[in-house]
N, C-alpha and C positions, 0 to 999 in steps of 0.2 A: 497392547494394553497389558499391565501388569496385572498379576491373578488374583491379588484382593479389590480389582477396581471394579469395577461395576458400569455398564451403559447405563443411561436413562431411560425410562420405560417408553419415551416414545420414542425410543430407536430401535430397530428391530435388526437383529443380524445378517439376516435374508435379505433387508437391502440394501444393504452397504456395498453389496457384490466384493468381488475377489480382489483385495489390493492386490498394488505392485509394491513389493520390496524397492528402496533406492532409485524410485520414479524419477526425483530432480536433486540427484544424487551427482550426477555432470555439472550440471548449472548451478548446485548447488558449491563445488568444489573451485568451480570457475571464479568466484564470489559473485554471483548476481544476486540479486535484494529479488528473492520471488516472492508476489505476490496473490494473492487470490482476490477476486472481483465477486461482486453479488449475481445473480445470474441477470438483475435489474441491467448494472454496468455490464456486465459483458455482451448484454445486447448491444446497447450503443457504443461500446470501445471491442469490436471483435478482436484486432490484432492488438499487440505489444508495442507496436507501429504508432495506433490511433491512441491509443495510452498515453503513450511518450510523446507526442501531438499535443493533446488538449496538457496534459501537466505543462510542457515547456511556453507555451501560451498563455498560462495562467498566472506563471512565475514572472512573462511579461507584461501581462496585466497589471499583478500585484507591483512590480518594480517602478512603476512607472507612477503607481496611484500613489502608492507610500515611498519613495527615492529611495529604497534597501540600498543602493551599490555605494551609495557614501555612509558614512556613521556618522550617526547623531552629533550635532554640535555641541558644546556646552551649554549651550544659552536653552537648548529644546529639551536637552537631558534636565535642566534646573526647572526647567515647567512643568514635566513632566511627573518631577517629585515632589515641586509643592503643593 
């Protein structure tokens, strides 16, 4: 935090407890896309695993509901805009 910023009043310093300097600093470097989950989802998706699970599932769901893997025809793109 730079020294003119300021926390919000309901954060308190005391519980933030003690970072780590360059935590995902590897995986960072690695290029992985990290994410953080609400503590809601990371009940129901504990691993990285179960993540990658329900997203690649979903991606089949939506594929197949809306045909993504072809591009729109003419004739649907002309519907679309009038």
């Amino acid at each position: 935090m730079k020294k003119n910023e300021e926390m919000r009043v309901e954060y308190k310093r005391e519980d933030l407890g003690k970072g780590v300097r360059g935590k995902h600093l590897a995986e960072f470097k690695k290029g992985s896309n990290l994410v953080l989950l609400t503590p809601e989802l990371s009940k129901i998706f504990p691993t990285n695993e179960a993540v990658n699970a329900a997203l690649i599932s979903l991606i089949g769901i939506a594929r197949s509901a809306t045909n993504l893997t072809s591009p729109p025809s003419a004739r649907a793109t002309k519907r679309r805009t009038a």
